[in-house]
Structures are given as C-alpha cells and as structure tokens.
N, C-alpha and C positions, 0 to 999 in steps of 0.2 A: 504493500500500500504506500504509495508514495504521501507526500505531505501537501495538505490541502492549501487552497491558496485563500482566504479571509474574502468572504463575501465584502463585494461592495456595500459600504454601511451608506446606509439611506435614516435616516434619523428621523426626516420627514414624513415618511410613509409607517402609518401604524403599524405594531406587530400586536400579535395573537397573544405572545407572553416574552416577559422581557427578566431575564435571570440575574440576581446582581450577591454577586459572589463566584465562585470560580474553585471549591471545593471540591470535596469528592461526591459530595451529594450534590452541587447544582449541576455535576460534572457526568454523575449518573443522569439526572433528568436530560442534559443535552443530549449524552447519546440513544436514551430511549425518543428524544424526543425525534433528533435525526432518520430514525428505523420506522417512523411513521408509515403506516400504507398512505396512496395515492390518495384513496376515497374518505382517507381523516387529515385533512390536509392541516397545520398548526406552523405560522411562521414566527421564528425565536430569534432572539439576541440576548447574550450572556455576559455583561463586564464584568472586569476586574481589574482592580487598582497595582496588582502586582505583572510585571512586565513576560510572567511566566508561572509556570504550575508548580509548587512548593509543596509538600505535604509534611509537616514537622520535618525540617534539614537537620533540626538540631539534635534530636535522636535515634535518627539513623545510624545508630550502634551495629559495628560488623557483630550478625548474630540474631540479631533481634527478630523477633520475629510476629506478624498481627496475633490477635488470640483469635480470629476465625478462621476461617479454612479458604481455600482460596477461591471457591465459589459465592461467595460473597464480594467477589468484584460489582463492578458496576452496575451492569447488565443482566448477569446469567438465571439470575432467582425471578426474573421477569418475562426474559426473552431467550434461553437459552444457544438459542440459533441467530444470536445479535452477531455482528461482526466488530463489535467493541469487548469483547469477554475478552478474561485474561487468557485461555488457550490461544484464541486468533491472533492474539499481542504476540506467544510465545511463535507460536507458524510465524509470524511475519519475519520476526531474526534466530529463524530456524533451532528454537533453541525447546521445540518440541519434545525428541526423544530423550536427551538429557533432564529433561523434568519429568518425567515419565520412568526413568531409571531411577532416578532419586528417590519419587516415592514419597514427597515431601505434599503432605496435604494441610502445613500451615505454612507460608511464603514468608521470607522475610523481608521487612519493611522497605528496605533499601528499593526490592524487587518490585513491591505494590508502586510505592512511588513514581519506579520509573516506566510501569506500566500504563498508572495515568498521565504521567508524562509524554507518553506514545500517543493515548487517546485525545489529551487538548491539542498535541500538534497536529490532529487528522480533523478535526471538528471545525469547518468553516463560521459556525456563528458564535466562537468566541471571538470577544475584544479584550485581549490585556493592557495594562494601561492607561485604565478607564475606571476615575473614582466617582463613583455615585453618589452626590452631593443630597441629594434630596426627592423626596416621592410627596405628588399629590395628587387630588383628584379634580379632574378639569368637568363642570360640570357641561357646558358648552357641547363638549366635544365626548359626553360620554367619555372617556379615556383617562387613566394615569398617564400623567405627565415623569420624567424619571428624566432628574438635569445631573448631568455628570460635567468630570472634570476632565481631558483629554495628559495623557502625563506625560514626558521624554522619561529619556531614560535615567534621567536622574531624579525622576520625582516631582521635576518642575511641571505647573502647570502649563502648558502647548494650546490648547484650545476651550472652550464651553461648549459643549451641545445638549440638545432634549431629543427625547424620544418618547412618542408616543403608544400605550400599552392599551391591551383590554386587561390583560393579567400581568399578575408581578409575582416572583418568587425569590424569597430571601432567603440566599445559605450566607452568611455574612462569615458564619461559625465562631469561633469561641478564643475567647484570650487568656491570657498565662495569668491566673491567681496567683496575688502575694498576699499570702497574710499582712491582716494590719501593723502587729508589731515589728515585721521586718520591711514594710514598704519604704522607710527614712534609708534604712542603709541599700538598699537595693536601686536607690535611686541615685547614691552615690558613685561615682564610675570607677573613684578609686579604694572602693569597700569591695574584695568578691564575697557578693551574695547573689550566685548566678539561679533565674529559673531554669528548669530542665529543658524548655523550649530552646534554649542558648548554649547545651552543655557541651556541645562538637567543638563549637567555635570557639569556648572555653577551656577546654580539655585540657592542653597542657599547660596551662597559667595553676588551673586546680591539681594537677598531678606534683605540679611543683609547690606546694603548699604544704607545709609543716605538719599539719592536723587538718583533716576535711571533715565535712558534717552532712550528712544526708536526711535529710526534712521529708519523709512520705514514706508511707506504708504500700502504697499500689504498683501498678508493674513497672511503669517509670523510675521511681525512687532503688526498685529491687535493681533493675538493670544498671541503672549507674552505679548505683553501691557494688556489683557483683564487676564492673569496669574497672572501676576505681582497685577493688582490693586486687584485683589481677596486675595491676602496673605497680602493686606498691611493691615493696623490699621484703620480702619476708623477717618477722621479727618486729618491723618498723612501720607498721602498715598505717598507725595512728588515723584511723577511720568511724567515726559515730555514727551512727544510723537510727535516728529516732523514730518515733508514729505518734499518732494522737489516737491510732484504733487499739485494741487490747492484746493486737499477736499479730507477729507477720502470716498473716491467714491466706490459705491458698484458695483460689478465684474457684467462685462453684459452678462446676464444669459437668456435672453429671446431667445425664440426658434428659430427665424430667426437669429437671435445673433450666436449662438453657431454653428451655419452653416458654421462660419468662423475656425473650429476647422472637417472640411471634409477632404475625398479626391480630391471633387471636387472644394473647394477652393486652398485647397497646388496646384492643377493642375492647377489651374487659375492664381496662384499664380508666380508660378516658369515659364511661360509662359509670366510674363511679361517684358519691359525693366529693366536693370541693374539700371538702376540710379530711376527706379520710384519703384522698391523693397524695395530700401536704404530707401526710405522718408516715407515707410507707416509703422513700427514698431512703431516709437513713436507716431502716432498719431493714432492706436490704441490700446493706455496703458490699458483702460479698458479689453481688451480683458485676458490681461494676469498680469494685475498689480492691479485691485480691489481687497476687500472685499467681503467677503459672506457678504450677507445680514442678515441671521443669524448669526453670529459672532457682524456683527454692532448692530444687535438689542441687545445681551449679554453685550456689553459693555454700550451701553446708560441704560439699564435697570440695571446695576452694579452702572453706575454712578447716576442714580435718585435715587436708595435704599437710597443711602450717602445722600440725601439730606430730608428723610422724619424728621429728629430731630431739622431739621435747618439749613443753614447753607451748605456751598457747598464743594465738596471735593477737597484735593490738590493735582488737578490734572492740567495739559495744555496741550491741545490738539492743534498746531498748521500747519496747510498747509503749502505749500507756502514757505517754507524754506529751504535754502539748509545751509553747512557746508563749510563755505570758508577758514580757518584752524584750528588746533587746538593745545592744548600744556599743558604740566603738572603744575598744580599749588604747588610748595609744593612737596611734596613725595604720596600726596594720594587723589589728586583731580584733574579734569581734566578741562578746558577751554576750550567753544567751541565758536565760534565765525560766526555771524550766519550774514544771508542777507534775507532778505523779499523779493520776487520776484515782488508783486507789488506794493506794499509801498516806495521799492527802499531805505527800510531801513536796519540801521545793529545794531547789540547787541552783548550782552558775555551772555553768560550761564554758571556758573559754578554747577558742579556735581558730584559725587563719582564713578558714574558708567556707561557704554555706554550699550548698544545692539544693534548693526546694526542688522537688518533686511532689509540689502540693496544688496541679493539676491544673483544669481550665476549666472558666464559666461562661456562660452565654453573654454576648456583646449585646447590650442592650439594643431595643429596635426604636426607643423612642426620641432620640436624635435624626435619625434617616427618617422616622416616621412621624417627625412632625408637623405639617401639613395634614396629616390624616386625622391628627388627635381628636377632632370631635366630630367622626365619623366613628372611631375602635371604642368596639365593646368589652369591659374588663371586668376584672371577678373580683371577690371581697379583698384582696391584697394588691389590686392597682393591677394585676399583671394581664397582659389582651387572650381575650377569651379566645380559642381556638377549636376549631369543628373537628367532625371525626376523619374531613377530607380534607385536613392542614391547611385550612380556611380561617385567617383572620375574621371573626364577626363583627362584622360594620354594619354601619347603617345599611337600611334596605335600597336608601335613593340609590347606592353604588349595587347594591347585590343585585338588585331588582333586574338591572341591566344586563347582569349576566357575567361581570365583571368581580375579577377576586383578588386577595393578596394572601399567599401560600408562604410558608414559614417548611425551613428545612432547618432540622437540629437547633430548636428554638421553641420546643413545644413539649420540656421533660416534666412542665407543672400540670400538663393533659394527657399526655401519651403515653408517662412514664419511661423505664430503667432502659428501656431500648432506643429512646430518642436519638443520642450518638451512635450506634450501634450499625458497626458498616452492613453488618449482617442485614438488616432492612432499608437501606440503601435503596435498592432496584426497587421493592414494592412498595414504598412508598411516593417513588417516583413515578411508577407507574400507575398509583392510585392521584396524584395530584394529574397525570395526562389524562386521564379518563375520565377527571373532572372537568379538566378545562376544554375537553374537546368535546364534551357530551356525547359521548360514545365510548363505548370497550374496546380501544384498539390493542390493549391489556387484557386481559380475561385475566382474573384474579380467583388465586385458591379459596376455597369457603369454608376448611380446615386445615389448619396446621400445625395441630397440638393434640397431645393424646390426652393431656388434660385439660379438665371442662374446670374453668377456674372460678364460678361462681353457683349456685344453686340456679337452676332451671324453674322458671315458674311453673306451677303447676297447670295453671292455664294454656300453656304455650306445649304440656307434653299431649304426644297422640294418645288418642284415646284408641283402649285393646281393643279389636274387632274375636266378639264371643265365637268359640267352635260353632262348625255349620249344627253339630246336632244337640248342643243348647239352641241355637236362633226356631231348628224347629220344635223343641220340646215348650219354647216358648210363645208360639204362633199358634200349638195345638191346645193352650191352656188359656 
C-alpha cells in the first residue's frame, strides 16, 4: 500500500463529521469510517495539533508490551476483513510469517504504535497540524462550526480556518496526572520529578541519579521500576517504589474478569443510577490499575538474581502509601513526606529523583466546548450527560436536526472501566458510524458476555409454552 496523498481540504464545503483529535480511537473511527460501503456514503475530516501520530513515545520501553491481545487493533473487533487491521499492517512489510512463528498474541507497544503509524500515513482525511481552537453551533446554517489553528512545524500558528460539520467527534484523550503535592517541583525544570509520559527522554538523567523513586502501583510504574533496577549496579540499586493501593496487585485477567471490558457490561453499565456509577471505579482498581502478572514475575525474579551472592538488594518496595507533601532539599534533592494508610504512620524520604507513574485523566471538554455551554446537558456533579451512543445531550434545537457531538475516551462517569480500553476501540467506533449514518453499515454483536450482569426483569422473561398434552388436558376440562 503505498502512502496516500491528503485530500484536498475544502473547509468551505460541509462535512458529515469532523474528528478533532488524532488518537487511537478517532484513528479507529477514520479507518472504519474510510471502509464505508458506497450506499452509506459519510464525508470526514480529522485534525490534529500534532505534526504526526504519537502514541505515549515516552514509554515505549524495549519489552513492553499492551495488556490486550493484538486483535484489539483498530478495526478487527468490527470489521474483520478491514484492510487497516494489524495482520494487513504486518502483509504490507512482509513481516507476516515471522509473527506467526513467534506466536506472540500480546504485541508490544513499540509494535502497536508503529502500526498506527502505518494506518495515519494511508488515511487521506487526516490533517496534522491543525489545532482546534473552538466548536459551536451555527444556528443559521444548521451546522457546527469547528475554527482551528493551521500550525508549521514549529508550532507556530501559519493560518485560521472553519469548517463546517453536521457531526463532531472528540478523542482529545487524556493528560499526565500530577498529584497536587508534587505539581511545584514538577514544574521546576531543574527538580527531576519526571511523569512516566517523559521517562525515554529522561532515562539516562534518572539512571544517573543517586537514589530514584517510583510513584505508582499500575503497569507503568511496575515497568519503569523493573527498567530502572535492571541498569542499576547490583548491591547499589538504591531504588523506592511506593503505591497508594494496598499491594502490588496483579491486573484481573481471568476470563469472567475481562467481561467487564464488553459491550455488554458498558450497556449495563451506563444503564445504571448516577450516584451508584460514581462508587464503582475505585472499587474496581484491579480492573484497570494492576500489574501483569508477567511483569510481576520479571521483577521478583530480577530481585532474587540480586540475592544469589548474599545479601539483599537496595531496593523498597512499599504499598500503602501515599505522598502528603513534598519540597526541595538543597538545590538537588527532593523531600517526600509520606503517611502509611494502615499503620496511620508518617516518614520523610529523601531522594535525587521522582517518577510518577501516577497515570492520566481526561482533558476537560469545557474549554473546546465553550460555545456549546448552554446547549450541554449535565448530571448532578457539573459533568455532560452522555447517551448510550456517545452522544453529548444537548438541547433538542441541535438534536432535532439530526446533528451530534460524540465523545471518545471521555465518557468513564457513563460507560465505565472500559472507557480507555483499546479493546472497544473498533465497537464503539462502529457504534458512533451507525449512528451518524443512520444505518448499520456495522452490524453489531447482541452478546458478548457469558455473564448476565444484572437481574433480568421478570417482565421482560418468556413466558414457558405448557407441554402439548397439558394444553389438551386443559381445553378438555
């Protein structure tokens, strides 16, 4: 497949939906969107502020690998026969049989990456380069209006344009959490206290660092920490590894388990009360905040090697602790001041170097979505109510029309623990084209789970049809 060449952008001529982010998920909707048959015709434009396709650079760790399987690409869980799936990626630089011998059914990261990387440069209606300053609704012209920024390659801005939509879809996606007590020193350039989003490009400034400190309990924090003690000195490894969860707990991975990562859980999900949606994220961390088990096993079998000559390594591995503030010691050391969750005790820690691995949260949408604000319908905590077809709820003057605004990985307070989850990726892609084209150019599974995750009204079960020779012992009396 050669590499496509960018549609002439026409800004003036309305599109059908206009995608503003450039992710793996607005990046699945393009190429479902692309596979369209003739007789469901949908025309798309897709910005992005970034001059190219990125997918965390910064831990792309040699090794790493996603925690789903590699049929959770883009396309495949939708369209199997798409010619954006990651197999077709492999046929294109013949690197077929070799992954077929390997035998490898979770890819690593490095690998996904550069698969979507294959897929934006074949994809004629992305625009990189292109920061979407703002969405509104033009009543005039029935239409979202969607005024971007035109960028060079330095960032600067080069031009202003609009474009006009029936539909919008936001994968904006999600930004590197700092905790509050460490946002001062993080903002310092010459403190390191690197996010994990940054850890490549920091790597050997952290390696050379007296004492390191690892902030997270989930598979991020495990892999850098499992990085890090591998380039230290044995003997000398001087390596902390804290959590705020109660054990480095390995990610729940059993097959009823990941049931919780369906369509039919998000639909059970998003179906429930508002306030009993709110209470069930943390209480299941496992589901999205473990360890591979693999990973844990590398590091305990990293940490035993250290001890065949004698003698234990300098390492600490502690649960159970959070970060209640922190402060610079000196010009080149950092103070971290810590509390025991059940001990109900506290300490200082001092160190040369941080690593959070303390995750990403959703990019707020109500800067982009200002313009809209008193059209968006929101729930008792301010946050925009969302349909069960990742459908901002607006006012009806815009709905009425037929017109929508779709949220990708923006909807974990509706749809629950699968919301980032590449694993529904493709079907919920395909559930947002199905809506916007009003048609099933998708046919979508009607199960996907062998468990039924809520009680079945009694109303809704069939009713038994009696043996034929009750109905006539019945008819005769």
């Amino acid at each position: 497949m050669t590499v496509a060449t960018p549609q002439h952008h026409q800004p003036d001529v309305p599109r059908d939906l206009v995608g503003i982010g450039i992710g793996p998920f607005n990046l699945s909707l393009a190429a479902l969107a692309h596979g369209l048959p003739a007789d469901t015709p949908l025309t798309t434009t897709f910005y992005e502020q970034h001059h190219a396709f990125h997918w965390h650079p910064g831990q792309l760790i040699d090794g790493a690998t996603l925690q789903v399987p590699f049929l959770a690409d883009l396309v495949t869980l939708a369209d199997p026969a798409s010619p954006w799936s990651f197999l077709r990626y492999l046929r294109s630089i013949d690197r077929l049989y070799p992954f077929y011998f390997a035998e490898r059914f979770h890819i690593q990261r490095a690998e996904y990456d550069a698969y979507c990387r294959w897929v934006s440069e074949n994809l004629p209606e992305l625009h990189f380069g292109h920061q979407v300053d703002a969405v509104r609704w033009n009543p005039e012209r029935t239409l979202f209006e969607v005024d971007y920024t035109q960028l060079d390659t330095e960032g600067e801005a080069e031009a202003l344009g609009r474009t006009y939509t029936r539909n919008v879809v936001l994968g904006i996606g999600t930004a590197p959490h700092i905790p509050e007590p460490l946002k001062p020193l993080a903002e310092a350039p010459a403190v390191p206290v690197i996010h994990a989003a940054a850890y490549l490009r920091n790597r050997e400034r952290l390696l050379g660092a007296e004492h390191i400190t690892v902030i997270g309990s989930g598979q991020s924090g495990a892999e850098i920490f499992l990085d890090l003690l591998r380039n230290r000195p044995h003997g000398r490894e001087k390596i902390t590894w804290l959590a705020r969860t109660e054990a480095f707990a390995p990610m729940e991975y059993s097959k009823l388990g990941l049931e919780h990562f369906t369509p039919d859980y998000t639909r059970y999900f998003h179906n429930l009360p508002e306030h009993t949606r709110d209470t069930l994220p943390d209480r299941q961390w496992q589901l999205h905040k473990g360890i591979d088990t693999d990973t844990i096993a590398a590091i305990h079998d990293e940490l035993y090697q250290r001890t065949l000559g004698g003698g234990w390594p300098d390492a600490v591995l502690t649960p159970g602790v959070s970060v209640r503030t922190a402060g610079r010691v000196a010009t080149t050391k950092i103070e971290l001041h810590l509390e025991h969750h059940q001990q109900g005790t506290r300490s200082r820690l001092t160190t040369d170097a941080v690593v959070l691995a303390t995750g990403y949260r959703e990019r707020p949408l109500d800067g982009l979505l200002a313009g809209l604000d008193p059209y968006m319908r929101r729930d008792a905590a301010e946050r925009p109510r969302i349909d069960g077809q990742y459908r901002l709820v607006l006012d009806p003057t815009i709905t009425n029309t037929g017109s929508h605004v779709y949220v990708q990985n923006a909807e974990r307070h509706t749809h629950g623990v699968g919301t980032p989850d590449l694993g529904l990726a493709a079907w919920r892609s395909a559930t947002i084209l199905n809506s916007a084209t009003g048609a099933t150019p998708y046919p979508l599974p009607h199960r996907t789970a062998f468990t039924t995750f809520g009680l079945v009204p009694e109303q809704t079960r069939p009713t038994p049809t009696p043996p034929r020779d009750l109905i006539r012992l019945i008819e005769q009396n």
